[in-house]
N, C-alpha and C positions, 0 to 999 in steps of 0.2 A: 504494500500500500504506500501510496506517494508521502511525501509531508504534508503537501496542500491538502489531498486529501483528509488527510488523519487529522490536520487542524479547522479545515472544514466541519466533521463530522464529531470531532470536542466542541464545537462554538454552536452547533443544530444542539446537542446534550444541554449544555449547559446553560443556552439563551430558552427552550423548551423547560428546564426543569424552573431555574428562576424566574420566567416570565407566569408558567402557570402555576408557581407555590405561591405568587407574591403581588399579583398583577392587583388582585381586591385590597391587598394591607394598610394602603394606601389611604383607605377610607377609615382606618380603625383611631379612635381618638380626636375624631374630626370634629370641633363645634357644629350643628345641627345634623346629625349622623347618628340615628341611635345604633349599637352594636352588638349581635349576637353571636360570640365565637364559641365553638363546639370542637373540643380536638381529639383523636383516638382515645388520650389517656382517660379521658371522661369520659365517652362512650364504654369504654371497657370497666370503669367503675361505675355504670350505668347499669349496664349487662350483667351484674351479679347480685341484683337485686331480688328480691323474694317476690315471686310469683303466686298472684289469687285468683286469678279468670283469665278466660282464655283471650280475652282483651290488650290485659298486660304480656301475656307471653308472647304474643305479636308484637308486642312492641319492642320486648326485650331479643327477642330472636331479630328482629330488624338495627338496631341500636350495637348489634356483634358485630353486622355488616357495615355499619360506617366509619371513616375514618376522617374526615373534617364535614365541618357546618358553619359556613359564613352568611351571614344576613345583615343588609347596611338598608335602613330606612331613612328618611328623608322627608319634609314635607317643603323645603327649600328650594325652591326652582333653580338657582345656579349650581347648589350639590347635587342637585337634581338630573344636570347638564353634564357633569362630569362623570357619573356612575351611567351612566346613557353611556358617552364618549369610549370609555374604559371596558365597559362591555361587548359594543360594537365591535371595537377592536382586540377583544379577547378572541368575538366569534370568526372572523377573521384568519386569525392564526391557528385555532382549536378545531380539530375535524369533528366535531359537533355538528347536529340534522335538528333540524326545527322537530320538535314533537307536538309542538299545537301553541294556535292564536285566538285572543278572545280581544274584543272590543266592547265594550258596553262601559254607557253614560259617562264618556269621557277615559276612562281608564285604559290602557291597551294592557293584554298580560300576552307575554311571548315564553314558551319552555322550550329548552335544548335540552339532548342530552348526547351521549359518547356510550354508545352500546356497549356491550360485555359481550362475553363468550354465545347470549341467547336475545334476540330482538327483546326481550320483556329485561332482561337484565341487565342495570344502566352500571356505569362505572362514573360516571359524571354528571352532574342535573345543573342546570344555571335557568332560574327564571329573573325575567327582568320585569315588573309592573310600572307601567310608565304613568304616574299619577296625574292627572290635573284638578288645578284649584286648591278646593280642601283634599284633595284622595294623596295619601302618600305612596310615593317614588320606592320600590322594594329592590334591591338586586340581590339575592340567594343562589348562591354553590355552593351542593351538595357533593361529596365524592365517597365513593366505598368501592361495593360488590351490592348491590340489593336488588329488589325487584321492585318496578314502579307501581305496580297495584300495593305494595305495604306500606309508602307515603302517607296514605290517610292517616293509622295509625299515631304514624311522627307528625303530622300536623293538631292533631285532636290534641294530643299529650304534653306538646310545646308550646302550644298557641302561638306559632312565630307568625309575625306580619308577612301579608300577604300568604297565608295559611288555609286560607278559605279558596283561594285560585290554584294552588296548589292539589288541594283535594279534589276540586273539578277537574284535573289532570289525570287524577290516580284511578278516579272511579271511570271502568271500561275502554279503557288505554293499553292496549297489551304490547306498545312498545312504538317506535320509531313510524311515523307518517308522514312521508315526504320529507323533502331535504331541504335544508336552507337555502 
């Protein structure tokens, strides 16, 4: 293998691993940003929690499969502007497929996701809510191994913003519909 080559293929590794660990971080700390970080080490003390109905154990059987959870809200039009910008251009470089689009009363809701090994099993989840007026601005990635019909559960449990658009995704979605 050449040099070119091999420092080519170091700088795709490493502009790939920093750009999509870090590209959201951005927004964490941010005056009008509220923040929801969720990282393995908390899912896995999540995941060992005591079990009473078969509610929670979907939840907990889901919550093994994840390994981050980022959610940046907004009701700020210029933060607004830049978690728009940021994601645009995440999707971009991210070989993510549109999984479905909603518009109503102002709001757009757009899901990506980065399939896994089975159309229904996502390795990646990015929704963007594009708020206007009073609605706020949501940008959420998700990443693990899971399956997008067990969403609902994580959204019922967490009550994350934009959670409700979410769960319209999950219920009768068996995976990837059209591409970006």
């Amino acid at each position: 293998m050449s040099k070119k080559m091999l420092l080519s293929l170091l700088f795709l590794v490493i502009t790939n691993t920093v750009f999509g660990q870090s590209v959201f971080d951005k927004f964490e700390d941010q005056e009008k940003i509220r923040t929801v970080i969720v990282n393995k080490k908390m899912f896995a003390l999540l995941s060992k929690m005591k079990v009473e109905d078969k509610e929670t154990q979907q939840y907990v059987n889901l919550i093994k499969k994840l390994e981050n959870l980022k959610v940046f809200a907004t009701q700020s039009d210029v933060k607004a502007a830049e978690m728009k910008a940021t994601a645009d251009k995440y999707l971009k470089s991210a070989a993510m497929e549109e999984l479905m689009r909603i518009t109503d009363k102002g709001k757009s809701v757009k899901i990506y996701v980065k399939s896994g090994a089975t159309d229904s099993q996502i390795k990646e989840l990015l929704m963007f809510v594009d708020g206007t007026g009073n609605e706020e601005t949501v940008l959420m990635s998700l990443t693990g191994n899971f399956d997008l019909d067990e969403l609902s559960v994580l959204t019922e449990k967490m009550k994350l913003p934009g959670g409700d658009d979410l769960k319209k995704a999950s219920k009768g979605n068996k995976g990837p519909k059209g591409s970006k």
